[in-house]
C-alpha positions as CSV (number, residue, x, y, z in Angstrom):
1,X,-5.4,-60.0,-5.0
2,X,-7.6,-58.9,-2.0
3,X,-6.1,-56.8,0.6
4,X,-8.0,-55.5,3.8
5,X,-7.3,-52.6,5.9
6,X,-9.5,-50.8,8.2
7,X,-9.5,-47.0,6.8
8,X,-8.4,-46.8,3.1
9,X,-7.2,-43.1,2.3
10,X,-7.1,-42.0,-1.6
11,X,-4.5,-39.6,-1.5
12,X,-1.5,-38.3,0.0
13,X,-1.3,-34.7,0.6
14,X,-2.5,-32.5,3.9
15,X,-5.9,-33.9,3.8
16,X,-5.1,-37.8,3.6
17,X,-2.1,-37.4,6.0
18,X,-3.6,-35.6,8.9
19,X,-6.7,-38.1,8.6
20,X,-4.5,-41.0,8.6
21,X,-2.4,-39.5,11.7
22,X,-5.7,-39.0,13.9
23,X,-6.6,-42.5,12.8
24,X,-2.9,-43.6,13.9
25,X,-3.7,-42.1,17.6
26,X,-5.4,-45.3,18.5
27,X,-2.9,-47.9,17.8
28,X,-5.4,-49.8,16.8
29,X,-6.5,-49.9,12.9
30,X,-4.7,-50.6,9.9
31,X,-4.7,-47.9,7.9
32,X,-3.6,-47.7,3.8
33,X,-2.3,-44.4,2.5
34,X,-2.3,-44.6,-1.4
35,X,-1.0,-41.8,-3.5
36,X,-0.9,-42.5,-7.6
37,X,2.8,-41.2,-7.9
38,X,5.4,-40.4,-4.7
39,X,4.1,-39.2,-0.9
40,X,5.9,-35.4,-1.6
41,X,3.9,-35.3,-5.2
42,X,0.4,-33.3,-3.8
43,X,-0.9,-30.0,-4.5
44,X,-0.5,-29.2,-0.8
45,X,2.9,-29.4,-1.9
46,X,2.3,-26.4,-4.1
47,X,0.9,-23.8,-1.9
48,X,3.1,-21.0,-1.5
49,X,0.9,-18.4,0.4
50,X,0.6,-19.6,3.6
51,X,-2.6,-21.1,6.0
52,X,-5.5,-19.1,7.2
53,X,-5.5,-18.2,10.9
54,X,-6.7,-15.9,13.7
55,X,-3.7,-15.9,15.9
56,X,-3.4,-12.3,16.7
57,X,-6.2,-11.2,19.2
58,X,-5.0,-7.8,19.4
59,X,-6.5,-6.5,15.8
60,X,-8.0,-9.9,15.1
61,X,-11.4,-12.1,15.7
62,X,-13.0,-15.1,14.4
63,X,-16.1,-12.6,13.0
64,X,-14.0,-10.7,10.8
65,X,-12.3,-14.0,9.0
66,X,-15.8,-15.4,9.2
67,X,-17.0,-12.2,7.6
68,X,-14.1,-12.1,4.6
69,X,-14.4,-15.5,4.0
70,X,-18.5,-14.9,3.6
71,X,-17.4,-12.0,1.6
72,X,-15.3,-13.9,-0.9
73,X,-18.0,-16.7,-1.3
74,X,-19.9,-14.2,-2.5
75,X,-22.3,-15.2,0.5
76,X,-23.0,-18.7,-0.7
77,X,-20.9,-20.2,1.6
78,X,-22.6,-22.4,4.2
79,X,-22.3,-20.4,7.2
80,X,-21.8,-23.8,9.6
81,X,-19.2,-24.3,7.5
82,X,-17.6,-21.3,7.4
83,X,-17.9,-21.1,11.7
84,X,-16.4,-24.8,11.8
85,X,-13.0,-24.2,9.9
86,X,-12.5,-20.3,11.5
87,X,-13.3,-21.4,15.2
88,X,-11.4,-24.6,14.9
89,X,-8.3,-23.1,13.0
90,X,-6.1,-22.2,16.0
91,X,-6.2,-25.8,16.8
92,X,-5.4,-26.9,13.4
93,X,-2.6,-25.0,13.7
94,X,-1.6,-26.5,16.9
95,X,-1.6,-29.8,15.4
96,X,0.4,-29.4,12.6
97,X,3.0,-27.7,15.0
98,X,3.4,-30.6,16.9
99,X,3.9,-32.8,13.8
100,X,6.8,-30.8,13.3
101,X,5.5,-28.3,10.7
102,X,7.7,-24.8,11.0
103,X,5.8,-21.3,10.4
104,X,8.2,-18.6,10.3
105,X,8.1,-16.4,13.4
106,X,9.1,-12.1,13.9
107,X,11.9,-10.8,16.2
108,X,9.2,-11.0,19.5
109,X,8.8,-14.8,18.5
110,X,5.3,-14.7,17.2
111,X,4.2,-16.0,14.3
112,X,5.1,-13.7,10.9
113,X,1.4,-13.0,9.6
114,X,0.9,-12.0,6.0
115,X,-2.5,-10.6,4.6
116,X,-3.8,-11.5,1.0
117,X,-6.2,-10.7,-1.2
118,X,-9.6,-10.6,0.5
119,X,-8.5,-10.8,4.2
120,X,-9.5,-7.4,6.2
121,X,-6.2,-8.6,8.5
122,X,-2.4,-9.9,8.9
123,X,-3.8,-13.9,9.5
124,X,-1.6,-16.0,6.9
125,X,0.8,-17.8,8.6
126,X,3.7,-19.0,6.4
127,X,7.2,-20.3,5.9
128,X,9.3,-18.4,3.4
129,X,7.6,-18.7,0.3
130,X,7.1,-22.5,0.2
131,X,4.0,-23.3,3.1
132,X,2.8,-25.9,1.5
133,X,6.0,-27.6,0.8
134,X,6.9,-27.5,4.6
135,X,3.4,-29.0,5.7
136,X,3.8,-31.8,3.2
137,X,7.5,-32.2,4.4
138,X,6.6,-32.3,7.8
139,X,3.5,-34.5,8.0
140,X,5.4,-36.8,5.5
141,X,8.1,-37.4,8.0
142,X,6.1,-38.2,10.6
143,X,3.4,-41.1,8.5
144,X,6.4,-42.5,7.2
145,X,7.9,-43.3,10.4
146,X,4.4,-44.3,12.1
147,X,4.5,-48.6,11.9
148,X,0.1,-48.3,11.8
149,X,0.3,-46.4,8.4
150,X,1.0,-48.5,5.1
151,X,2.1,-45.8,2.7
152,X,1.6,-47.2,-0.9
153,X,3.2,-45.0,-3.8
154,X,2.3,-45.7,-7.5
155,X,-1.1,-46.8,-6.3
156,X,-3.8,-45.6,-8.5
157,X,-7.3,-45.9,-7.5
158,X,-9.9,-47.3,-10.3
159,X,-13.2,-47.7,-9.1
160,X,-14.3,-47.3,-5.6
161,X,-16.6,-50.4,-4.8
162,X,-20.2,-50.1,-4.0
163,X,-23.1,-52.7,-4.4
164,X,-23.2,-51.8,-8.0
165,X,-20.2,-53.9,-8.2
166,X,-22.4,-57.0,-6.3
167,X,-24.8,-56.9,-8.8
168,X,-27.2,-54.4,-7.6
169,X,-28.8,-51.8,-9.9
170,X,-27.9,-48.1,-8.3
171,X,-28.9,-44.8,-9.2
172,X,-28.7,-41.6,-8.4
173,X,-31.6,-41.7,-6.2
174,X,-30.9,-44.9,-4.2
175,X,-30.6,-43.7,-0.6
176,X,-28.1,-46.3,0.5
177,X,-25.1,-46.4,-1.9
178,X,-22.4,-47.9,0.1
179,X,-18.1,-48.2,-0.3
180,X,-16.7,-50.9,0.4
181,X,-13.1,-50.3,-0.6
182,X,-11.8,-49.4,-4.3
183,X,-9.6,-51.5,-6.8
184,X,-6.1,-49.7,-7.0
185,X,-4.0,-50.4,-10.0
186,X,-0.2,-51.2,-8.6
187,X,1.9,-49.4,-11.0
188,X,4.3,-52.1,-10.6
189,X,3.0,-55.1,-11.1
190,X,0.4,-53.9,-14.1
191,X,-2.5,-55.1,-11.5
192,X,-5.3,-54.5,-10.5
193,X,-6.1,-55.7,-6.6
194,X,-9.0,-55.7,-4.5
195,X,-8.7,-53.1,-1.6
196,X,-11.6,-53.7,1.3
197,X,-12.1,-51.4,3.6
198,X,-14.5,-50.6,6.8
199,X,-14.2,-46.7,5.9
200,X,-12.7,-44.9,2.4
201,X,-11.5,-41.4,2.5
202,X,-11.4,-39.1,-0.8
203,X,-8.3,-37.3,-0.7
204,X,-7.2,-36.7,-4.5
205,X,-6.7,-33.0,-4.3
206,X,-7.9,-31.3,-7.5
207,X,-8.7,-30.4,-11.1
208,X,-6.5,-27.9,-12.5
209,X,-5.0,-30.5,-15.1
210,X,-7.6,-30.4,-16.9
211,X,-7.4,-27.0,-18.2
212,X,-4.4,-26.3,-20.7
213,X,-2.5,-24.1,-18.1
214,X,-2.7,-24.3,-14.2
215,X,-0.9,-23.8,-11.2
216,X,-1.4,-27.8,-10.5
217,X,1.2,-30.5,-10.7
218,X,0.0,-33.0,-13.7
219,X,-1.6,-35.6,-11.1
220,X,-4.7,-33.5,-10.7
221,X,-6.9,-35.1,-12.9
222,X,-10.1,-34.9,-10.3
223,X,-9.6,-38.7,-9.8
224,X,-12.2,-38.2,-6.4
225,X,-14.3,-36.3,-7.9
226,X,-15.2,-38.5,-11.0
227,X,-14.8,-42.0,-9.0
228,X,-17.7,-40.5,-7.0
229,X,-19.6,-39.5,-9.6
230,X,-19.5,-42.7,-11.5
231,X,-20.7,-44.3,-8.0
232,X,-23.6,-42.2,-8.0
233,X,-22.5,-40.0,-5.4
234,X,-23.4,-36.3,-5.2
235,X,-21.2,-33.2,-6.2
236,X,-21.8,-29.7,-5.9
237,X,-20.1,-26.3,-7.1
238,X,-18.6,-27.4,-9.7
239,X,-19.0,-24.2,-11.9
240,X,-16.8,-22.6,-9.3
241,X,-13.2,-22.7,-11.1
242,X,-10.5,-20.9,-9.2
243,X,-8.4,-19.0,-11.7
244,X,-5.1,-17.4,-9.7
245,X,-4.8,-14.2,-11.6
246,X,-0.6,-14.7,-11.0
247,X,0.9,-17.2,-12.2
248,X,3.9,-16.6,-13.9
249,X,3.9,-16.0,-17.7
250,X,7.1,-18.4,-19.2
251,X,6.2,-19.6,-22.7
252,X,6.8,-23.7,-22.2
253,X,5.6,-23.8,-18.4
254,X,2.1,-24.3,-18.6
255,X,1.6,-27.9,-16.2
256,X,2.2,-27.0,-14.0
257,X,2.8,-22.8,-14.3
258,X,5.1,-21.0,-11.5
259,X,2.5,-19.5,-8.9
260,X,3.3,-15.9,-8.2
261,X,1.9,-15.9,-4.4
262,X,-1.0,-14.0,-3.8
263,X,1.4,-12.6,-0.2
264,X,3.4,-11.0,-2.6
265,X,0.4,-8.4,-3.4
266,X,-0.7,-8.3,0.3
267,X,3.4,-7.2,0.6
268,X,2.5,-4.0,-1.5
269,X,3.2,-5.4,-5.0
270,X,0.9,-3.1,-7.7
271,X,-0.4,-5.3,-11.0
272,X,0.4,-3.1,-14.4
273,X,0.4,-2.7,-17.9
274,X,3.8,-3.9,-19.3
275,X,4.1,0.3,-20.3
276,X,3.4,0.5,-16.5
277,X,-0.2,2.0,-16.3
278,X,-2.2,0.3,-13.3
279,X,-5.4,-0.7,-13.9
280,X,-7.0,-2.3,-10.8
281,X,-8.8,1.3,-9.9
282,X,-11.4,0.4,-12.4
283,X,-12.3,-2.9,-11.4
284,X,-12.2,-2.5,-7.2
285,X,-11.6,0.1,-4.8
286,X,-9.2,-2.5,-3.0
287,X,-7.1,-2.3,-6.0
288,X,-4.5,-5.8,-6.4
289,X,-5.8,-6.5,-2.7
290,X,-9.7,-7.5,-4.1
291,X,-10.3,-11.3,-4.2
292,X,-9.2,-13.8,-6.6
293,X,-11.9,-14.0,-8.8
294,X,-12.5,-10.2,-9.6
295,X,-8.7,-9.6,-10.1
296,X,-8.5,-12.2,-12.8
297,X,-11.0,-11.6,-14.8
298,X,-10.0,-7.7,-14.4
299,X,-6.5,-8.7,-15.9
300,X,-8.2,-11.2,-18.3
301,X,-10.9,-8.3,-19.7
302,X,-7.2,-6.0,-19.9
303,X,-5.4,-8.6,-21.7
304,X,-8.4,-9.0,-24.4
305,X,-8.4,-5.1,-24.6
306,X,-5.3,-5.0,-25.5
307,X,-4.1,-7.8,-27.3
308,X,-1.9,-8.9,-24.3
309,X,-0.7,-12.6,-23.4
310,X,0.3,-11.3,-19.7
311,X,0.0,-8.1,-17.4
312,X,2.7,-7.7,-14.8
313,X,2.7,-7.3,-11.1
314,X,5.3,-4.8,-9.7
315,X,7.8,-5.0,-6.7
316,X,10.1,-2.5,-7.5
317,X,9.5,0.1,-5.1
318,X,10.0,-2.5,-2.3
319,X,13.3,-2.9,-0.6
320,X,15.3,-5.3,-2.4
321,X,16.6,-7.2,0.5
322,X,13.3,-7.1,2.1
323,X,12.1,-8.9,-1.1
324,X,14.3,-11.7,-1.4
325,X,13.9,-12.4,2.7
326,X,9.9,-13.0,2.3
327,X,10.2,-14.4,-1.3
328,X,13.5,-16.1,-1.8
329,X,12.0,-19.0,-3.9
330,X,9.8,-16.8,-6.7
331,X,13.1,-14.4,-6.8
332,X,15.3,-17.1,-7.6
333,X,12.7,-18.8,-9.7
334,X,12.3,-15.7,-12.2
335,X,16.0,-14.6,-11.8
336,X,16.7,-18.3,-13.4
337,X,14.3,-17.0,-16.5
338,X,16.5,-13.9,-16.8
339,X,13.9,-11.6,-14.9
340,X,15.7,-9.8,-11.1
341,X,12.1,-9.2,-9.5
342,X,13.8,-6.5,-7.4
343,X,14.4,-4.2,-10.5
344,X,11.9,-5.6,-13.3
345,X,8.3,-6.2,-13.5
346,X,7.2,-9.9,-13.2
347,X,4.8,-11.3,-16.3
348,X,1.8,-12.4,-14.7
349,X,-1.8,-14.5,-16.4
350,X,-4.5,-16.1,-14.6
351,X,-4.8,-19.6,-15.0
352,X,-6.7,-22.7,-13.2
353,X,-5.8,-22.8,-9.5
354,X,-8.4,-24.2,-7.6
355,X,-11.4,-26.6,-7.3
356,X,-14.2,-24.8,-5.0
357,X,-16.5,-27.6,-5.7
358,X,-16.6,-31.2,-5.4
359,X,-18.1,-34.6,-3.3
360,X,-20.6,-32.8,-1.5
361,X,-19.8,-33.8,2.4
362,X,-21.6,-32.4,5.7
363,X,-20.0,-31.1,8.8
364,X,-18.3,-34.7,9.3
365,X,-16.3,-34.7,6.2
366,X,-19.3,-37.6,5.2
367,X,-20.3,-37.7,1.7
368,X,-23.3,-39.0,0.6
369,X,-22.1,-42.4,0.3
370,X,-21.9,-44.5,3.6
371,X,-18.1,-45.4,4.4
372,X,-17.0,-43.0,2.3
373,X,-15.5,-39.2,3.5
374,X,-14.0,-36.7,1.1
375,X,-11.7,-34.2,2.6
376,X,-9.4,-31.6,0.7
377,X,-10.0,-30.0,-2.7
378,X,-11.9,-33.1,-3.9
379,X,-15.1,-32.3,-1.0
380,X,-17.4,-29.2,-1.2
381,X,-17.6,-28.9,2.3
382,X,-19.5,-25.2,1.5
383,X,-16.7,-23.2,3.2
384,X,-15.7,-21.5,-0.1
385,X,-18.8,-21.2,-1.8
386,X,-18.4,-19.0,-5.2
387,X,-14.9,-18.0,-4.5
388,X,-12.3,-19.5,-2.2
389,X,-10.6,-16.7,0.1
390,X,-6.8,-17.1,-0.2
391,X,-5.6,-19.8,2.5
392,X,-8.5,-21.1,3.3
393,X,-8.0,-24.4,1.6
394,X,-4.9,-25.9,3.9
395,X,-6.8,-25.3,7.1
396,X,-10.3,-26.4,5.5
397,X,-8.3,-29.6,5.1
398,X,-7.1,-29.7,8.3
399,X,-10.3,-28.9,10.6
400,X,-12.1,-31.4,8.6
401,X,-9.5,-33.8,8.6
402,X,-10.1,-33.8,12.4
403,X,-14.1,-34.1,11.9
404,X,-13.8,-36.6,9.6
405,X,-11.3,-38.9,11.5
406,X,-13.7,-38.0,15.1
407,X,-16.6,-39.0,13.1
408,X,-15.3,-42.2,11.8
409,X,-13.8,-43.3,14.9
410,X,-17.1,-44.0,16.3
411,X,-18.4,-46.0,13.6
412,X,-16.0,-48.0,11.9
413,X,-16.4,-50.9,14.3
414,X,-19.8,-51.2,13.2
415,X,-18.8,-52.1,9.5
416,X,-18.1,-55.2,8.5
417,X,-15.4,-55.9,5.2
418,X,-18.1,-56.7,2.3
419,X,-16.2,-60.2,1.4
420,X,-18.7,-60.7,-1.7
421,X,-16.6,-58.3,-3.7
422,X,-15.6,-60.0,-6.8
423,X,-11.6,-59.0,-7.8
424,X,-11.6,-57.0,-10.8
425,X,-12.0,-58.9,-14.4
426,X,-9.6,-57.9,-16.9
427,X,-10.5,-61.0,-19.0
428,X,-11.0,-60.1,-22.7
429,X,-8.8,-56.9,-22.5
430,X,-5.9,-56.4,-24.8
431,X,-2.3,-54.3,-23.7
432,X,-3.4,-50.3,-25.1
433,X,-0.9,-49.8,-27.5
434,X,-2.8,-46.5,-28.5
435,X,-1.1,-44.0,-26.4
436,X,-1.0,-41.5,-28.8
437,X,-4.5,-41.1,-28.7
438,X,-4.9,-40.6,-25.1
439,X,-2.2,-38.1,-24.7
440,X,-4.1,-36.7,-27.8
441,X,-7.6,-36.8,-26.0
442,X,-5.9,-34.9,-22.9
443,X,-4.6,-31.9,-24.8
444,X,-7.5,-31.7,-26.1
445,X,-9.7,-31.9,-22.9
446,X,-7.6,-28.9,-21.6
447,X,-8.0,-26.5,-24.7
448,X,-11.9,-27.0,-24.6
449,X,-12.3,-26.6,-20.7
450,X,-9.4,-23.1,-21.2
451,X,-11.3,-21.6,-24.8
452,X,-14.7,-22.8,-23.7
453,X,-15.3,-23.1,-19.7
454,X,-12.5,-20.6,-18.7
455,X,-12.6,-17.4,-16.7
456,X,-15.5,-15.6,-19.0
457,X,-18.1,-18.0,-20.6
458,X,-21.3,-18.1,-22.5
459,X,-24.2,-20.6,-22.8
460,X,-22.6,-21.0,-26.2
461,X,-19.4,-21.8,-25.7
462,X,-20.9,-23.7,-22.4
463,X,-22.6,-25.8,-24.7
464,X,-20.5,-26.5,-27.4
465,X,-17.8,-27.8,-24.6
466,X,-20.3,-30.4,-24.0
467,X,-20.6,-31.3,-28.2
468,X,-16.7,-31.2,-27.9
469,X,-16.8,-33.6,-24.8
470,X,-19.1,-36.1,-25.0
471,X,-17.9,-37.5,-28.4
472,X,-14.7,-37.9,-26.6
473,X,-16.3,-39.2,-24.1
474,X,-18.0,-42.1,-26.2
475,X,-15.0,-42.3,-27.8
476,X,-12.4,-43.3,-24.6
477,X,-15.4,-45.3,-22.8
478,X,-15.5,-47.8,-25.9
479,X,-11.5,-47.6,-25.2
480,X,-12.0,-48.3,-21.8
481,X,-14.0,-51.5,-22.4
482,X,-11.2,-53.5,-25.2
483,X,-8.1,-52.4,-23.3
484,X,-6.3,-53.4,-20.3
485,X,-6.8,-49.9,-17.8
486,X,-4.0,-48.4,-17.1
487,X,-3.2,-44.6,-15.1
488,X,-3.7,-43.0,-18.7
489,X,-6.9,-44.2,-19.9
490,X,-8.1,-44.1,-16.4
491,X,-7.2,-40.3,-16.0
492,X,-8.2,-39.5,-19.4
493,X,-11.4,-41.0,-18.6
494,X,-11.8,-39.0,-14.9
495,X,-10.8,-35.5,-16.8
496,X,-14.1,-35.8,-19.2
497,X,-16.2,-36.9,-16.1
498,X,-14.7,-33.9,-14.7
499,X,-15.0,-31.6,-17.8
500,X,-18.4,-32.7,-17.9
501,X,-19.7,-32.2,-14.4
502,X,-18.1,-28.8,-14.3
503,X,-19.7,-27.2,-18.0
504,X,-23.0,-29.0,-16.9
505,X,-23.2,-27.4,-13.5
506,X,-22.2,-23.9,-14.7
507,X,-24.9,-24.0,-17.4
508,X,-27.7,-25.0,-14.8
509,X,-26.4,-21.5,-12.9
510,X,-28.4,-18.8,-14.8
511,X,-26.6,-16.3,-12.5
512,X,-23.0,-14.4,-12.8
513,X,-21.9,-15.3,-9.2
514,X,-18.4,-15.7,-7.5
515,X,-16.3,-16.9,-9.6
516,X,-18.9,-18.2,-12.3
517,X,-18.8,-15.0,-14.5
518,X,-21.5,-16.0,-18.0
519,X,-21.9,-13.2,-20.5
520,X,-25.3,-14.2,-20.9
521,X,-26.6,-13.0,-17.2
522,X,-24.7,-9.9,-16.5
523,X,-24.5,-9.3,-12.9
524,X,-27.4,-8.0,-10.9
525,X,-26.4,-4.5,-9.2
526,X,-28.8,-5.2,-6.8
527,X,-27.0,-8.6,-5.5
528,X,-23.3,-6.7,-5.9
529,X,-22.3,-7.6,-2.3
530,X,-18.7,-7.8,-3.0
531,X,-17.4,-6.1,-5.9
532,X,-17.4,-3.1,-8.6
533,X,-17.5,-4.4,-11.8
């Protein structure tokens, strides 16, 4: 079946939603919203820490959050990037207000800032412990109820079409790829239909399922990412892996783990020992308050000293009440587990948190395929560069959610639905009755990526996680072809591409840089602009 709407959107979270509500402005495009499970089921959904803002102009300026976000990149951010999402925050902020989105306020009625790891200033704006939860909750409540938005749940994108699917040989050097819409699998109906677009955004979140423990709900699979990569497109960064150095240790929760918020060490909590001894003094002078990527692989070197399968990060000595006010969810989340935060230490261990890579887009959110944008944790828009500064993602999503849906405003009546797109051909195929192998092929995805791509690597263990992938690879691809697709194979399939484009990318970087730590180029003193180590 062929279906046409004017701006396709992959993906449901902060990203896809704010595009689509820009888009929605005009009254006068149909738009598609298609999520592969339920609207509420995102990442953005996830985030507990809050959104990155200057909002308090008394200690506060757009040059020091520019600064500590260049800082955190370990300077290989793209400074027009960087000035984009910091200057254009405040009206980010704005907007989701008015879509109904609640940050919690103090006693004078101005917004309650946090400070995390990284950031030289109170600038996180929050609510409770659950941000990300309220922006997805708001913005949801406001696309469903707008009549120009067709929300599609249980939609999984395939393929997105390009000429390749016409007939035409593409390559990676063919300077005019263009989209043209995407075949969607309708989890109901087994199908796969024919969506045509004018313009396609990428909004598919992450990657973090493809590691054997993350922060990330099951769905991110790097869908985006690999469905422009197949297309030819270009991605960047890859090598840079987020690892939060909290999440909390509960043998049995490991897709997704319990995120111990990054707020609660910008509130004063200490990381320990379990016998109590800190450790953060030997790693960086800012102690539990230096970025993500030099705390976790200070508690990872800890745990491998000493036989460990957690550290712990201490609240103690902070008022109890106090505690459960900012953090009522993680207190009754580890209280269920037997652990009162208030009097115990909380078992912490890094594991895979965010994508800083992905579709390489410029300042319009444009990839480098025409039609198609990629906003969210699927696009490298160069904000984060080696290291994402905490809270910098929701807004990123947001200011270029704005670009993006600016941008494409002023050329989608230009494009024209491509009407030689064939439907997809399934002919041949046979029902997959081999589950077991795919579930298989996805554990083992995630314990090569976590023992050979994880927080410390080698060109060794870089290498053998290719071996490791591309027979699976071969293997799932030959799959691919005899069976009918379904959201298994087809996930399966996007974690390898994503497997792959990450090991590749961080053995082309002979460097140790942001979060790319490789035992085989120890880190140049000379370039140490952000750490001791």
């Amino acid at each position: 079946m062929v279906k046409k709407f004017d701006f396709l959107i992959i993906g449901g979270g902060v990203a896809g939603m704010s595009f689509a509500l820009k888009i929605a402005q005009t009254q006068k495009y149909k738009i598609a919203l298609c999520c592969k499970t339920t609207l509420d089921e995102a990442n953005t959904a996830k985030a507990q820490g809050g959104i990155a803002s200057v909002t308090n102009l008394l200690v506060d300026d757009f040059d020091k959050h520019i600064h500590d976000t260049m800082v955190a990149g370990d300077w290989l951010s793209d400074p027009a990037a960087v000035e984009q999402v910091v200057r254009n925050a405040p009206k980010g902020i704005a907007e989701l207000v008015n879509w109904g989105v609640n940050f919690d306020k103090n006693n004078e009625g101005n917004f309650d800032l946090h400070r995390e790891g990284g950031h030289s200033e109170f600038r996180i704006l929050h609510h409770a412990d659950d941000t990300g939860a309220e922006i997805q909750r708001g913005l949801m409540a406001v696309v469903r109820n707008n009549p120009y938005i067709s929300v599609l749940e249980n939609h999984f994108a395939v393929e997105i079409i390009t000429q390749h699917h016409l007939g035409v040989r593409v390559t990676r050097h063919s300077p005019d790829i263009e989209c043209y819409g995407a075949y969607i699998l309708d989890s109901a109906t087994g199908k796969i239909d024919t969506y045509l677009s004018r313009v396609t955004l990428m909004a598919t979140g992450g990657t973090g399922a493809i590691y054997a423990t993350t922060t990330n709900p099951n769905i991110a699979t790097g869908d985006g990412i690999a469905m422009v990569h197949r297309a030819k497109g270009i991605i960047k960064d890859m090598e840079f892996v987020q690892f939060h150095p909290t999440a909390l240790f509960h043998i049995g929760e490991t897709h997704p783990a319990y995120l111990i918020t990054e707020a609660m060490r910008g509130y004063g909590g200490i990381l320990r020992l379990p016998n109590g001894e800190e450790f953060m003094q030997k790693y960086d002078p800012r102690l539990s308050l230096a970025p993500r990527d030099i705390v976790a692989r200070a508690i990872d070197n800890e745990m491998k000293i000493h036989g460990l399968d957690h550290v712990c990060l201490d609240v103690t000595h902070k008022d109890p009440e106090e505690t459960k006010h900012h953090f009522p969810n993680i207190y009754a989340k580890c209280l269920s587990i037997g652990i009162d935060i208030t009097k115990e230490y909380i078992p912490v261990a890094p594991c895979a948190h965010y994508m800083c890579g992905g579709i390489k887009v410029n300042l319009d959110a444009e990839s480098s395929i025409h039609r198609l944008y990629a906003v969210g944790e699927c696009s490298c828009t160069g904000l984060h560069g080696g290291n994402r500064l905490a809270s910098n993602s929701l807004i990123e999503a947001v200011v270029y959610a704005d670009a993006a849906a600016r941008h494409a405003l002023k050329m989608v009546d230009s494009y024209d639905f491509n009407t030689r797109v064939p439907e997809w051909n399934d002919e041949g195929t046979m029902t997959n009755e081999e589950k077991v192998l795919i579930s298989q092929d996805m554990r083992e995805v995630g314990q090569i990526m976590s023992t050979y791509v994880g927080i410390v690597r080698s060109d060794l263990r870089l290498r053998r996680a290719l071996e490791r992938l591309d027979i699976l690879y071969n293997e799932t691809e030959d799959l691919f072809k005899r069976v009918k697709a379904d959201r298994a194979i087809c996930e399966l399939r996007n974690m390898i591409n994503v497997g792959y484009l990450i090991t590749r990318q961080a053995l082309e970087r002979k460097e140790s840089r942001g979060l790319h730590f490789n035992i085989d180029y120890p880190k140049d003193p000379s370039l140490n602009t952000q750490e001791v180590w």
